[in-house]
C-alpha positions as CSV (number, residue, x, y, z in Angstrom):
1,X,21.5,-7.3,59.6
2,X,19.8,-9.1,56.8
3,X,17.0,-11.4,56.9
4,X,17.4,-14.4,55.3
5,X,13.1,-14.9,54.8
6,X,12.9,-11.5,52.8
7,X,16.6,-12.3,51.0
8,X,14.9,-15.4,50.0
9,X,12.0,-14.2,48.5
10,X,14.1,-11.3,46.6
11,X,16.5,-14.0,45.1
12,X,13.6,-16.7,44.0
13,X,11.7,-13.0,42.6
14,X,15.1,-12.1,40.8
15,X,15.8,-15.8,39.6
16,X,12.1,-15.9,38.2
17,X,12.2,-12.7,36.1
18,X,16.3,-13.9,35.5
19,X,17.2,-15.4,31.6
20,X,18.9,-17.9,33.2
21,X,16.6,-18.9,35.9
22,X,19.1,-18.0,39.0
23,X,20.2,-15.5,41.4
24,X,22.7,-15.0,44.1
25,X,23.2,-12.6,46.7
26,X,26.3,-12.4,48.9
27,X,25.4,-11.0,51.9
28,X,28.1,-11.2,54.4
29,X,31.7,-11.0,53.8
30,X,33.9,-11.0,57.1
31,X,37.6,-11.7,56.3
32,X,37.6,-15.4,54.4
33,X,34.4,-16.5,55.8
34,X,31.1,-16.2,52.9
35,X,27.6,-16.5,53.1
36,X,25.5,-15.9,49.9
37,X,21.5,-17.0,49.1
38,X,21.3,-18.3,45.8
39,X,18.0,-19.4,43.6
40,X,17.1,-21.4,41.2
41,X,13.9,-21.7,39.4
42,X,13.0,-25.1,38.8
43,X,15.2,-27.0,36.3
44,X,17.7,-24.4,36.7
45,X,21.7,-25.4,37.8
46,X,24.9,-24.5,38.6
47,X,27.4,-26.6,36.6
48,X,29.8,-28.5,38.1
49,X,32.5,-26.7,40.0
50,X,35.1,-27.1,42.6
51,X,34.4,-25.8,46.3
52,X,36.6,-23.6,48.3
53,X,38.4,-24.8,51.2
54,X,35.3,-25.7,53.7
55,X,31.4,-24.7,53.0
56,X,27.4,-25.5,53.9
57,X,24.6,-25.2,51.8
58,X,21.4,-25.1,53.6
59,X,18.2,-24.8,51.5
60,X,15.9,-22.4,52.7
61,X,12.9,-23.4,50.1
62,X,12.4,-25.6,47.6
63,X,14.0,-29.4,46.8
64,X,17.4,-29.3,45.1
65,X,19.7,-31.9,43.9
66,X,23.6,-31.9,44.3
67,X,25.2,-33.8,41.2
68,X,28.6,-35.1,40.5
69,X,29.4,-36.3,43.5
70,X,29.5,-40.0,42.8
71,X,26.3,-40.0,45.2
72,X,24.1,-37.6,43.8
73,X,21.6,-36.6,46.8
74,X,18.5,-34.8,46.8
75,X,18.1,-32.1,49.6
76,X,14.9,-30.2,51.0
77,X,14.1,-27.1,53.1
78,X,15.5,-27.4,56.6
79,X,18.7,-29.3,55.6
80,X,22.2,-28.8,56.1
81,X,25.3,-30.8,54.7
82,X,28.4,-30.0,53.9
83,X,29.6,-29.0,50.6
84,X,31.9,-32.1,48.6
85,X,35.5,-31.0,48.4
86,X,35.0,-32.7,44.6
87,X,33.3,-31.4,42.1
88,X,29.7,-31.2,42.1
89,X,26.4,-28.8,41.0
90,X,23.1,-27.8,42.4
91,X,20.2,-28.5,40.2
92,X,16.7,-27.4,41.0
93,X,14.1,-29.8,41.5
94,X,11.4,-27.4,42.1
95,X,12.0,-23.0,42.5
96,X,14.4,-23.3,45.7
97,X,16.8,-21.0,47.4
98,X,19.9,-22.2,49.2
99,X,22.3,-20.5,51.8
100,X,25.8,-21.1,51.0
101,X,28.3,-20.6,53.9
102,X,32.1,-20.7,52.0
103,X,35.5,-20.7,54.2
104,X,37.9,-19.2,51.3
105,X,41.3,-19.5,52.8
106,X,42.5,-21.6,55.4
107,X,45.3,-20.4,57.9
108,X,47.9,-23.4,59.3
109,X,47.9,-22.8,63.8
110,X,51.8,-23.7,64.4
């Protein structure tokens, strides 16, 4: 079982001595279902990009912004929303780390 306090403050350590000011960590993998801490220093982003089927982020520290979304929105510790199924990017607005929880595949029921 990993702890998501001590994952946190590995990923914002890695992202800090990172070129690129980031770090992710996936830390659970159970069939399609995801969950990976990633950190940005601040200033740092993830470009735009398109999301899998159904996720969460939830930011564990810092403030981050998610961009390209028409309505871009400005998130801190403690929150929860769900990811936009259009394209959109995570920028740092001070050193954060997020938890994102990322449903790959989606089965029909009959």
């Amino acid at each position: 079982m990993d702890d998501l306090s001590s994952l946190t403050r590995r990923q914002l350590d890695d992202a800090r001595a990172s070129a690129h000011g980031r770090s992710a960590h996936l830390f659970l993998q159970d069939g399609p279902l995801r969950q990976t801490v990633i950190a940005l220093i601040e200033g740092a982003a993830l470009d735009e990009h398109t999301t899998p089927p159904a996720a969460s982020l939830q930011v564990l520290h810092g403030r981050v912004r998610l961009t390209g979304t028409g309505d871009e929105r400005d998130l801190i510790a403690g929150q929860v929303v769900p990811v936009p199924h259009e394209r959109h990017g995570l920028k740092a607005m001070q050193d954060s780390a997020v938890l994102l929880t990322a449903v790959t595949a989606t089965k029909t029921m009959n």
